[in-house]
PLY file of the C-alpha trace (Angstrom):
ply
format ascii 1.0
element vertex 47
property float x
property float y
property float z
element edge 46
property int vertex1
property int vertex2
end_header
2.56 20.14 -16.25
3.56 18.31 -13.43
2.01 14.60 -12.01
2.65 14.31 -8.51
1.36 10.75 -7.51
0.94 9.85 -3.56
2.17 6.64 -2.78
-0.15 5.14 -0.09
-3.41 5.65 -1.96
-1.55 3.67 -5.09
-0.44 1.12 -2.33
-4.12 0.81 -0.61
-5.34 0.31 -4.26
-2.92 -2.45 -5.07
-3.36 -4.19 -1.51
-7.45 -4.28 -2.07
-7.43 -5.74 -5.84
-4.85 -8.41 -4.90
-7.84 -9.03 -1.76
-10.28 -9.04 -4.51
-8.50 -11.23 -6.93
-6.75 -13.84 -3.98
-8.77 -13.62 -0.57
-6.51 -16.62 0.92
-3.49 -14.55 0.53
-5.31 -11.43 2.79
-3.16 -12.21 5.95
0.29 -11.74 3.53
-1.23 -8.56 2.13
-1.92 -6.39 4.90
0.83 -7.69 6.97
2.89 -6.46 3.57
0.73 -3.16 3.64
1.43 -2.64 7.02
5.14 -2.85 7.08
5.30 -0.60 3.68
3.33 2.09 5.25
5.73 2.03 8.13
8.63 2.24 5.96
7.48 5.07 4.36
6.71 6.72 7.56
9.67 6.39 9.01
11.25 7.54 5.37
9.03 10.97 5.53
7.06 10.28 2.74
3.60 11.64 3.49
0.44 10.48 5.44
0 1
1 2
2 3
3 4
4 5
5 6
6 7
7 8
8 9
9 10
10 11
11 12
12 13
13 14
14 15
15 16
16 17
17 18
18 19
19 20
20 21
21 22
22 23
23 24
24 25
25 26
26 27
27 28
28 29
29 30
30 31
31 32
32 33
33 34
34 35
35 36
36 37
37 38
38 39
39 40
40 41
41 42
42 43
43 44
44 45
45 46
């Protein structure tokens, strides 16, 4: 059996608790969600 786990949903999950949990700290997160996605973009890990 194999798990194969995508990265950006588990990322867009994370980002929107931490939104949930600490609103004042939204800016930080999705300039933090932003540059991750790009990283992985860049690294060829899927969109």
């Amino acid at each position: 059996m194999t798990l194969h786990i995508e990265l950006v949903p588990l990322i867009s999950l994370g980002a929107g608790i931490a939104i949930l949990i600490v609103p004042k700290l939204l800016n930080y997160i999705v300039a933090i969600y932003l540059i991750t996605l790009g990283v992985l973009g860049l690294l060829g890990y899927g969109f």
